[in-house]
C-alpha positions as CSV (number, residue, x, y, z in Angstrom):
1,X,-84.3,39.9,-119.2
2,X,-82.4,36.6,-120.0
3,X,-82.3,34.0,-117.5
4,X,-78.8,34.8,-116.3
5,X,-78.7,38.9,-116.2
6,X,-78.0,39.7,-112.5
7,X,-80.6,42.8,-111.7
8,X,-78.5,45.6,-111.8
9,X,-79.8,49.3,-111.3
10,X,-78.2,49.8,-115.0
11,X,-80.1,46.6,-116.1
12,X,-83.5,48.0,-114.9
13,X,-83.0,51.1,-116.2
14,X,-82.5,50.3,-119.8
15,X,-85.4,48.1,-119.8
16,X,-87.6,50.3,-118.1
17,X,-86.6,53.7,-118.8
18,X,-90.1,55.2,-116.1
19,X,-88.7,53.8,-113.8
20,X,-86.8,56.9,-112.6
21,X,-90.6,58.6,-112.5
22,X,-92.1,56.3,-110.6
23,X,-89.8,56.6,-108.0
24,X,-90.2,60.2,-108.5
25,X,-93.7,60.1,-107.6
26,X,-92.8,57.6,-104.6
27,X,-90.7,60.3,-103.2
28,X,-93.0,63.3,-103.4
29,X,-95.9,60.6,-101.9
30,X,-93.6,59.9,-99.1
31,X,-92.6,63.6,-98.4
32,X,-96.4,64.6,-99.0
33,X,-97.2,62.1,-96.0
34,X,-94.1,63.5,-94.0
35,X,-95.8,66.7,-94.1
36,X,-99.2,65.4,-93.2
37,X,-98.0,63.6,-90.3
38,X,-95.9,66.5,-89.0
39,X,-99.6,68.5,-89.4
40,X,-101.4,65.6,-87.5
41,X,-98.8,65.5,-84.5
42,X,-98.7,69.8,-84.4
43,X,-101.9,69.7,-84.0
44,X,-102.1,66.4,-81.1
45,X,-99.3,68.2,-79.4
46,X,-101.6,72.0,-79.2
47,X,-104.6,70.1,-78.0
48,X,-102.5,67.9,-75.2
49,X,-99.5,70.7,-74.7
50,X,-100.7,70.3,-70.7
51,X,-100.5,66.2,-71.3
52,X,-97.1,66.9,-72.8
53,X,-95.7,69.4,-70.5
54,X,-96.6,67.1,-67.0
55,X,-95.3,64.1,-68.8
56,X,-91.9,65.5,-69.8
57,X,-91.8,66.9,-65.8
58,X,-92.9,63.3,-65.1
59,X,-90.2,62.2,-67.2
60,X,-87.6,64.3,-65.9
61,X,-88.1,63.6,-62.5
62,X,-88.5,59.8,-63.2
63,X,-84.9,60.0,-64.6
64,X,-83.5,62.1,-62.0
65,X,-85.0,59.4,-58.9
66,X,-83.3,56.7,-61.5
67,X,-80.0,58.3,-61.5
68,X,-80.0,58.8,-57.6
69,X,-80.6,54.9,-57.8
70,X,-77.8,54.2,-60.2
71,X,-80.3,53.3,-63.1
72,X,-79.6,54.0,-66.6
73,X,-82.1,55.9,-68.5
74,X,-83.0,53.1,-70.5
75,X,-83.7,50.9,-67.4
76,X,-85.8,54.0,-66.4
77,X,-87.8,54.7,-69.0
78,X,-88.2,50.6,-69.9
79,X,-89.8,50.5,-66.0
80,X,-92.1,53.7,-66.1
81,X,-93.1,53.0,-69.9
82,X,-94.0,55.4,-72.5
83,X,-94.5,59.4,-70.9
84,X,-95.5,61.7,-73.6
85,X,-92.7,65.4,-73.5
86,X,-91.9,67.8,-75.5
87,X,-88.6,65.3,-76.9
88,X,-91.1,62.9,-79.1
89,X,-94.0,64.6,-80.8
90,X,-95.2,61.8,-83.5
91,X,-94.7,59.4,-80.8
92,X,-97.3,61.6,-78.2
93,X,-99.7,61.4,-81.4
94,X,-100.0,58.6,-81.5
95,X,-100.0,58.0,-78.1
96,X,-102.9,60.7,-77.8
97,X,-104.5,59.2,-80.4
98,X,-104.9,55.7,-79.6
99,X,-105.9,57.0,-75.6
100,X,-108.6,58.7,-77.1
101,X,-110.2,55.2,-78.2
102,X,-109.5,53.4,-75.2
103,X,-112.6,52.4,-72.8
104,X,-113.4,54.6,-69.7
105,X,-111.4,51.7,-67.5
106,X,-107.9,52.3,-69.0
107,X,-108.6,55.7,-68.8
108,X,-109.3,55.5,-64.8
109,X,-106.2,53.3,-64.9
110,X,-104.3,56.2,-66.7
111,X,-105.6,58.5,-63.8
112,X,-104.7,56.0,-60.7
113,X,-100.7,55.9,-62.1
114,X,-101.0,59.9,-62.6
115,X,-102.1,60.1,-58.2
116,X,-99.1,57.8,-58.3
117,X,-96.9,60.0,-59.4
118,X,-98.5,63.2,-58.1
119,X,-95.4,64.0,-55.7
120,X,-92.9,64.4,-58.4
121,X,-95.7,66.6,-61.3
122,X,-96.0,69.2,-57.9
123,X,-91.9,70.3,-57.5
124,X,-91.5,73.2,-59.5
125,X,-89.0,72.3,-61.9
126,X,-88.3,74.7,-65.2
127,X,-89.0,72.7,-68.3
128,X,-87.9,73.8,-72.2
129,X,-91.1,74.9,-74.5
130,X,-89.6,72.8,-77.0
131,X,-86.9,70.0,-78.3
132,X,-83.5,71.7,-77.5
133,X,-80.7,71.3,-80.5
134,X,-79.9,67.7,-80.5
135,X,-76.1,68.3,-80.0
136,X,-76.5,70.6,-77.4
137,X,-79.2,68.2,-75.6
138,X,-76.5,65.6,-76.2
139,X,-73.3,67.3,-74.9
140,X,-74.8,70.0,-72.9
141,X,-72.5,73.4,-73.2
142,X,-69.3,71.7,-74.3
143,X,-68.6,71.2,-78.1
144,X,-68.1,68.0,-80.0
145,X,-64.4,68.5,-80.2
146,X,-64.0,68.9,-76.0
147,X,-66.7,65.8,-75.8
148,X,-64.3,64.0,-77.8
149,X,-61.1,65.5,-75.7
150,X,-62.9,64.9,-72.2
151,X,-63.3,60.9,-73.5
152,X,-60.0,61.0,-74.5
153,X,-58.1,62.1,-71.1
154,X,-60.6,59.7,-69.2
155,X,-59.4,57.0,-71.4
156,X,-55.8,58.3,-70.7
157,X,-56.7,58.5,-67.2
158,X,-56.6,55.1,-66.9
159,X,-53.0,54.5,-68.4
160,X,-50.1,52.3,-67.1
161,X,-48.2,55.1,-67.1
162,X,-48.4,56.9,-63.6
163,X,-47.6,60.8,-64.4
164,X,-49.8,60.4,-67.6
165,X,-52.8,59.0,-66.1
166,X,-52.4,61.5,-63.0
167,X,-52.2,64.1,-65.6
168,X,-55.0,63.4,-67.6
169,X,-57.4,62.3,-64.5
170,X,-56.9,66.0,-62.9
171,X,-57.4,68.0,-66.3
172,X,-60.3,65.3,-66.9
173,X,-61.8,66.6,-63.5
174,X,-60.9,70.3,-64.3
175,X,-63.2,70.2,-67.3
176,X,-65.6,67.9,-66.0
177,X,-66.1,70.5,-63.0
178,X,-66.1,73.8,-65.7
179,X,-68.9,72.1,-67.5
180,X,-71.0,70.6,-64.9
181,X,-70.4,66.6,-65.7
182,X,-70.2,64.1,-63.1
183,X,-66.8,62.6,-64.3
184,X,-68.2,58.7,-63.8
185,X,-71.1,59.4,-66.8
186,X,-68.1,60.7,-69.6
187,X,-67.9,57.5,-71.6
188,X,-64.2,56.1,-72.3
């Protein structure tokens, strides 16, 4: 290449026409390694489904207590730390794994925070097997177009016009209470 060729995709190409197969072969190495990891964190997940099943109760309840408080859930999960569920399964691999090489006084550590939270892993509270559908874990039973209708009459809502905003609050609240969402979590 001459000293003042820009390197273009096209460029690289004509001067190295293998190119295209070696990144061929970087992609089938990557998705090959996809797969493996998925394998590694099946099989993590089977061997700690209890692990996974308290933390994601653990979890749960940790978020509930957070919301009763007025926290976010990213202020609660930043103050209880990583809790392996049924939501992150390479993450609980790797959790898992690195646990499993950890000396017998982090894993007595690991035990005292579990007594800790004892009182919240012994309410009986109905858990999902798996991951639900990420828009449905998302918006819950309403649809990406009412999500987006329920933001809009909240943002209406709050309009200088009287009637409007009076409108939009009550039929904000009307779907708000047909779908079971507190009105002051919908985002504007």
């Amino acid at each position: 290449m001459r000293n003042g060729d820009s390197m273009s995709l096209v460029t690289l190409l004509k001067e190295n026409p293998d190119f295209i197969k070696r990144l061929e072969i970087v992609a089938e190495e990557i998705d090959k390694d996809k797969v493996k990891i998925k394998a590694i964190a099946t099989t993590y997940n089977e061997r700690y489904k209890k692990e996974i099943q308290e933390g994601t109760k653990k979890k749960y309840m940790l978020l509930e207590q957070g919301y009763r408080e007025g926290k976010s859930t990213e202020e609660v999960e930043k103050s209880s730390g990583f809790i392996p569920s049924v939501y992150t399964p390479i993450l609980n691999w790797l959790y898992f794994f690195i646990l499993e090489g950890e000396d017998l006084d982090n894993e007595s550590k690991r035990l005292r925070e579990d007594e800790m939270y004892r009182t919240l892993l012994q309410e009986d509270v109905q858990l999902p097997e798996a991951a639900p559908d990420m828009e449905t874990y998302i918006y819950g039973n309403l649809t990406l177009e009412k999500f987006q209708t329920l933001k809009k009459l909240k943002r209406l809502s709050k309009s200088p016009n009287e009637n409007e905003a009076f409108q939009a609050y009550r039929k904000c609240l009307e779907m708000c209470k047909q779908h079971n969402i507190d009105f002051d979590r919908v985002p504007t």
